[in-house]
Every structure is written in C-alpha cells, then in structure tokens.
C-alpha positions in Angstrom: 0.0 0.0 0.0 3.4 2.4 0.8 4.8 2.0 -2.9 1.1 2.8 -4.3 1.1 6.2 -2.4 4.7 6.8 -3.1 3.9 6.1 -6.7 0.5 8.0 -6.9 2.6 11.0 -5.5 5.5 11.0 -7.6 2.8 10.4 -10.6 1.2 13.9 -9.6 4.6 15.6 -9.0 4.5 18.6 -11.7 6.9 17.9 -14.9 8.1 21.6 -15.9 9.3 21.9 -19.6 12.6 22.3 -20.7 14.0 24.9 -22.7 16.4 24.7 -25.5 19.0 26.7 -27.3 19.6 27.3 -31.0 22.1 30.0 -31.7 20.6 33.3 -30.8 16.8 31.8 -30.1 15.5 29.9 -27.1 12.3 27.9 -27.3 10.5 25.7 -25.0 6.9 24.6 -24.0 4.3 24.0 -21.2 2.3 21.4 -20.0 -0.4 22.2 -21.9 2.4 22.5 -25.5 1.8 26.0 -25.4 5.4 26.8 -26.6 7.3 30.2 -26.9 10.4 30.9 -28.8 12.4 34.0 -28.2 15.2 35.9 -29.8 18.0 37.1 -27.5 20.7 39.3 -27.8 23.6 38.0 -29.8 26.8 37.5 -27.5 30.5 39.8 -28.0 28.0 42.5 -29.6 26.6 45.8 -28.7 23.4 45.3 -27.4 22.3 48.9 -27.5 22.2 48.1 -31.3 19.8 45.0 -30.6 16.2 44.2 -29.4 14.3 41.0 -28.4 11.3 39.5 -30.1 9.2 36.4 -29.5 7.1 34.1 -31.6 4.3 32.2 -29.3 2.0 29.7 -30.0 -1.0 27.7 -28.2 -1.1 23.7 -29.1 -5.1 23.9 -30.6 -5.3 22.9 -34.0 -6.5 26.3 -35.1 -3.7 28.5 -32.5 -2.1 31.2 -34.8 1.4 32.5 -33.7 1.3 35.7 -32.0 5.1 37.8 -32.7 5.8 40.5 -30.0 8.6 42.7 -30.1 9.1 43.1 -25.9 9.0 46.2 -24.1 10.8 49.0 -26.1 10.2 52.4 -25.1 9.6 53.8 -29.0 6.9 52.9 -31.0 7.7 50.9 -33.9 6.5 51.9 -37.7 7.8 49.3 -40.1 9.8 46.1 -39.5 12.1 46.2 -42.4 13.5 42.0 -43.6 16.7 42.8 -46.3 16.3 46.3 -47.0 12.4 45.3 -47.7 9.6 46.8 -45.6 7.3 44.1 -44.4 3.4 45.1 -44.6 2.6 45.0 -40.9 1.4 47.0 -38.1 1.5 46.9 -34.3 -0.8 46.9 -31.3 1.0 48.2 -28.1 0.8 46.0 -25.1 1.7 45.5 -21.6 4.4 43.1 -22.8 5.6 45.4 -26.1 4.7 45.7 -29.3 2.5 42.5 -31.2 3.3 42.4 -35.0 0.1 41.9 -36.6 1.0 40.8 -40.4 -1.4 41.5 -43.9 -0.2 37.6 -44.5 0.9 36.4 -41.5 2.3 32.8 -43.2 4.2 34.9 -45.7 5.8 36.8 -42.5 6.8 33.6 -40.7 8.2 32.3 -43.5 10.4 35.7 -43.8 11.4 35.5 -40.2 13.2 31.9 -41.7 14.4 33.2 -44.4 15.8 37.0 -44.2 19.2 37.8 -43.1 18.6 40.9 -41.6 15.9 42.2 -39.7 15.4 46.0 -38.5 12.5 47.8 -36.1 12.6 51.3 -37.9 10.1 54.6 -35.1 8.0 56.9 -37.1 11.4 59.3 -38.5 12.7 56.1 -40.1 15.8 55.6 -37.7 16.5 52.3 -36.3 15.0 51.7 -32.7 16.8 47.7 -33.0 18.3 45.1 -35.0 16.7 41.4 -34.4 18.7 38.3 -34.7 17.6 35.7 -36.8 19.8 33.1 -35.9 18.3 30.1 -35.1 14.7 30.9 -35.6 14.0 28.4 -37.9 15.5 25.7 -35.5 13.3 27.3 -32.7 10.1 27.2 -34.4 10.6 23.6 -36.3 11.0 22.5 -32.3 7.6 24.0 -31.5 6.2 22.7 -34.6 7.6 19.3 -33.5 6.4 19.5 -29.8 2.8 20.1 -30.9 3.1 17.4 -33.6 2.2 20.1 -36.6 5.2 19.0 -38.9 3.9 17.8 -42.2 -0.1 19.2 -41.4 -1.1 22.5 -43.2 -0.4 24.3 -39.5 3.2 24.1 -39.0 5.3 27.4 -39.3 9.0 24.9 -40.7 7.4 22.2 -42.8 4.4 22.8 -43.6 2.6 19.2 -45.5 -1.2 18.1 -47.2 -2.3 16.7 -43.9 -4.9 18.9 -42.7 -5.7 20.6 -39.1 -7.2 17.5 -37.7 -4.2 15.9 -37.6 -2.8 17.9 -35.2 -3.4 15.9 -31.9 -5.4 17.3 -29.1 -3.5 19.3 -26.6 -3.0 17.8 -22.7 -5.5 19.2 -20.1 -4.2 21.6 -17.7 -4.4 20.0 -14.4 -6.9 22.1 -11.9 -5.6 23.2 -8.4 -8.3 24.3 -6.6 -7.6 26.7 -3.6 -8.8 26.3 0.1 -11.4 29.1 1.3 -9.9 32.5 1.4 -9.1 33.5 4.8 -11.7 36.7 5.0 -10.6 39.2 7.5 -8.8 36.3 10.0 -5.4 38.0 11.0 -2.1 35.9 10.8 -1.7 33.7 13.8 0.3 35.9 16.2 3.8 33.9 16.6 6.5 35.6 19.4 9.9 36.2 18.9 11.3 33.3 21.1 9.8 30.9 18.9 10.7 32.7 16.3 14.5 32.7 17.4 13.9 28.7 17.8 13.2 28.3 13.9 16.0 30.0 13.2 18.1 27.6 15.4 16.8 24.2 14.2 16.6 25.6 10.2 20.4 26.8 10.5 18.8 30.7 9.5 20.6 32.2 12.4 22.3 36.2 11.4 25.6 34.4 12.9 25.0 31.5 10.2 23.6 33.3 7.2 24.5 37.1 8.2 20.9 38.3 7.6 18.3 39.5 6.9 16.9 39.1 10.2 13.1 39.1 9.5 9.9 37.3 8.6 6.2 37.7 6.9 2.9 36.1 8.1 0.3 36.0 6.2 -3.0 34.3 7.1 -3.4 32.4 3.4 -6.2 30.0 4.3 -9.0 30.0 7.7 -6.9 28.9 10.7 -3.7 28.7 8.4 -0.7 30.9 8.5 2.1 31.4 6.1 5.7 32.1 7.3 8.2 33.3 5.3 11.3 33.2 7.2 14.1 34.8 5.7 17.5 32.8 5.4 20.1 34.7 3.9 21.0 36.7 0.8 23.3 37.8 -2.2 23.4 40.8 -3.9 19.7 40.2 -5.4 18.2 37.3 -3.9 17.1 36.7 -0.4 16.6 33.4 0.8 12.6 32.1 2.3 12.2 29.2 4.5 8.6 28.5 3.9 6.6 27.2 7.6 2.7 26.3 7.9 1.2 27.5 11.2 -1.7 26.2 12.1 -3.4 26.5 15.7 -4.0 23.2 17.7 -6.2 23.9 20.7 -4.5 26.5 22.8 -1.2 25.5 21.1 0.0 26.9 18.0 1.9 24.4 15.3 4.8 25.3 13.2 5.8 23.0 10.4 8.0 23.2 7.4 5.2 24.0 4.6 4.8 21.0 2.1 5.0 21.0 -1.4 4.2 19.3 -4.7 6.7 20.0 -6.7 10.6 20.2 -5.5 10.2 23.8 -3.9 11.2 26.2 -6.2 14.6 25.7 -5.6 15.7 22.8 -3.6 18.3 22.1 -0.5 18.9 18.5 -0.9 21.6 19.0 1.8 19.5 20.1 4.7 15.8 18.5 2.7 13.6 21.0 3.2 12.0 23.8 0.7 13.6 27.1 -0.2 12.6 30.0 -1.9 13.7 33.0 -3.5 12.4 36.5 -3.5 8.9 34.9 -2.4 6.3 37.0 -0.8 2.3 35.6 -0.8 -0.3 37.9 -3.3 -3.5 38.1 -1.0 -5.9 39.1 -4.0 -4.8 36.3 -6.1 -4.3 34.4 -3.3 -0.6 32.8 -4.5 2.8 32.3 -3.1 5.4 33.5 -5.9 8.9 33.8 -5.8 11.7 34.8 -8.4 14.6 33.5 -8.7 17.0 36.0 -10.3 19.6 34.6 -12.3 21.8 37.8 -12.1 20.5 41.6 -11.2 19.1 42.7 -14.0 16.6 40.1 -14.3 17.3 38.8 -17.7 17.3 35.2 -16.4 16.0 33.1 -13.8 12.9 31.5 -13.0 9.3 32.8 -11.6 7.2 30.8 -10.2 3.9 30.8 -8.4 2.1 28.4 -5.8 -1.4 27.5 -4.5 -2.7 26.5 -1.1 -5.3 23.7 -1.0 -5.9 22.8 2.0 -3.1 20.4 2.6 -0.1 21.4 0.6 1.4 23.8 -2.2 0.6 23.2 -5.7 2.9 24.6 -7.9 0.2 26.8 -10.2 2.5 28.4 -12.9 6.5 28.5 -13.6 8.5 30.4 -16.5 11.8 30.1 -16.9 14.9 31.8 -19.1 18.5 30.3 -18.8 20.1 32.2 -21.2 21.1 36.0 -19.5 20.9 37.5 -22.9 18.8 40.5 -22.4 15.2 39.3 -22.5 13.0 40.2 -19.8 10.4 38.1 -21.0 10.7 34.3 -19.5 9.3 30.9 -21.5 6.5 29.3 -20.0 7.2 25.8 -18.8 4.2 25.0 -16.3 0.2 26.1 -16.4 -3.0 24.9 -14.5 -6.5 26.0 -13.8 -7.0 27.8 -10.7 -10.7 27.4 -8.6 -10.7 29.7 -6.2 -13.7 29.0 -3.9 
C-alpha cells in the first residue's frame, strides 16, 4: 500500500518543460504545448544596437502564432527583412509591441528566411536590430512538440495533412484553492519561537549574516504562512517556507509541504527554499523569483497554491540564457478554482 502512495505521488509531481537553445533563439513549452520561442541578444555584440522579439503559440489545432517585439520604449512603424519593408502594423501592449502581419504565413516564413531584420520609429531611424539566428531551428521544435510537422499548420514544414491531424492538446491540471481567509489576521507567533526556527533551520544572522526578518500571512482559515528569511546575495534573499496552524490552545509550526521540488531545492539540509517569495493576498498565490543575475534577464518565476493540505505549484517560466530578454518561456500552467 506504501509504494502505491509513493507512486501515486511521484505520478502527480509537476513535470516543468525544458527549454532549449539554438544560436541566438530559445524555445521551450508547457504542460499544456503552449510553446514560446524567443530571440535574445547575440553575444561579443553591442546590445544597444539589438532588441528581443518572441514568436508564441497555443497547441489547438487552429492557435495562430502571436510575434511581439518586448518592451521597447519607442513605438515601432515598419519592420524592415533585407532592405524590404514588411506590410505589418503593431498593437501596443503591456508586454511590447505585437506584430500583426497583412499575411501572417508569408511573415513567418520571412522571419526563416531573411538575413537581416530591423524595427525602424516613425522618422525612419532604427530603434533595434533582431537576430535571426536560429529561428527556424526554434520554431521547427515547437512545430515538432505540438506534432504540426507535415499538417497545413506548422510554421518549418508545412505538409497536405490537414488541421485535424494535429493531436489534441493535454488538459491543464486544476488546483483548486482552500477558502480565502476573509478578515482572519495571521496567527500571532512571538519572537522566542521565532528565534527557535531560526536555530533548528540553521537561518541564524551568525550562520547566514541576515536579513533578520519574517512575513505572516494568514493564506487560508486557521492557516498561517511564514516566510522566514534565510540569507542573501546581492539580489536574492533566501525564504524558509513554515505552515502554522493552531491546535487547541497551542499553535503548530511545520516546514510547509509541497508538490513540486520547492522552487529551488536544498537536498543537503531536505527542506523547501525560496527566492524573493512574498504571498499575493488578491490572487491568493505564493510566488517567488529567482534571479539569475540583477538585472533580471534570467532566472525563473514561479507561483504556488494553497489547498488545504499542501502547495501546488500553479505556474513556472523560466529563461536560462542572461541575454537581455525580460520576457521568461513558460514551462508550467493549470486551472486555478478559487472557492
């Protein structure tokens, strides 16, 4: 009866996508196959000279790709492939700039084949020069991960087969959330005990020099979040997640569990740690961000729902390349219930 739990556990154990490299490009998909492929700043150049763009694309048969240029201050006017204006326009965004095309298979396919490809403002000057190095590599693997190659859909090599061919994407998996908390304040816990988790976690200031502090947040009724920190760099500070939970007149402190491997994990000492994570009371979520140097052009963001028992790893995105893009790949999604 052990093994079957232990199996049925590591069966429901999230497995986040992995991203991959080709040249200048870096592509990778969810759960779900929604994939995303994104240019990055080419290395010994001058990025002031370059910009980053990204082609994404859902896994249903009739998912179009969607091409942003990512946050740049100046509004572009005319994406220019060779020395040859493309006939496109832009929608501003949160995220940038999406390129909406007059044939958008006829754009894809330039995006494969051009050399050269320039964001030009309004006055005709250059706001950015976009690599097209490895493109095609990056979109033939998300035509391959959502099995499109040789059906009318795929962006490489497209074939006679037809939409239907295209499987059916996998189901999200739902993680529904315990009751919201209402106007329940976080469990009160006092310094001494405190101090003690410090002691048995090895968080001490004498062990991990700082910061000395902690968050509560009541994240569920009768359930308490504690985020103790447990040291920190130049840009990431450590988390020790607890669960507090009140038991009679007693209150109980345990290390909080998780689904997935905790963000990041400390096989040595086996228990969870997080990076910059701090608990979103509207959405409900526990996210952190894992900063793969300071200015954020890598790393990993992650987010994490309570139900009742444990955290459920709700969404991830991840960029390993530190190559100037601020915009991170998707590698996990679910459904979220909130009750």
């Amino acid at each position: 009866m052990m093994l079957l739990i232990l199996a049925a556990a590591a069966a429901a154990a999230p497995q986040t996508g992995e991203l991959r490299t080709f040249r200048d490009w870096t592509v990778g998909c969810d759960n779900g196959l929604a994939c995303g492929a994104i240019a990055l700043l080419p290395e010994n150049e001058d990025w002031d000279q370059w910009m980053t763009m990204s082609v994404s694309r859902g896994a249903g048969r009739g998912d179009t790709p969607a091409v942003t240029l990512q946050a740049i201050e100046t509004q572009p006017a005319a994406l220019i492939a060779d020395g040859r204006p493309l006939a496109v326009r832009f929608e501003g965004h949160i995220d940038g700039y999406t390129v909406v095309a007059d044939d958008p298979a006829a754009f894809i396919a330039t995006l494969q084949s051009a050399q050269r490809l320039d964001a030009r403002g309004s006055d005709g000057a250059t706001i950015g020069r976009i690599s097209l190095s490895g493109a095609t590599a990056a979109m033939l693997y998300m035509d391959e991960q959502q099995r499109r190659v040789g059906t009318a859909t795929a962006l490489v090599r497209p074939g006679i087969e037809s939409a239907s061919a295209v499987p059916v994407p996998p189901a999200l998996p739902i993680v529904t959330l315990s009751p919201a908390p209402g106007i329940e304040a976080p469990i009160a816990i006092s310094a001494a005990r405190i101090d003690a988790l410090r002691r048995e976690s090895g968080c001490t200031v004498e062990e991990v020099g700082g910061p000395d502090h902690h968050d509560a947040e009541a994240i569920a009724p009768g359930t308490t979040l504690v985020l103790l920190a447990c040291g920190s760099g130049a840009y990431n500070v450590t988390y020790i997640p607890y669960i507090a939970e009140r038991e009679g007149d007693a209150v109980a402190i345990r290390i909080a569990p998780f689904d997935s491997q905790w963000g990041l994990e400390d096989e040595e000492l086996g228990r969870p740690t997080l990076i910059n994570a701090g608990w979103d009371s509207e959405g409900r979520l526990l996210g952190e961000y894992s900063k793969g140097r300071g200015l954020g052009d890598c790393g990993r963001r992650a987010e994490y729902g309570w139900d009742g028992s444990r955290f459920r790893l709700v969404s991830q995105e991840d960029m390993d390349e530190c190559r100037g893009s601020y915009h991170y790949i998707p590698t996990w999604n679910t459904q979220v219930e909130r009750p």
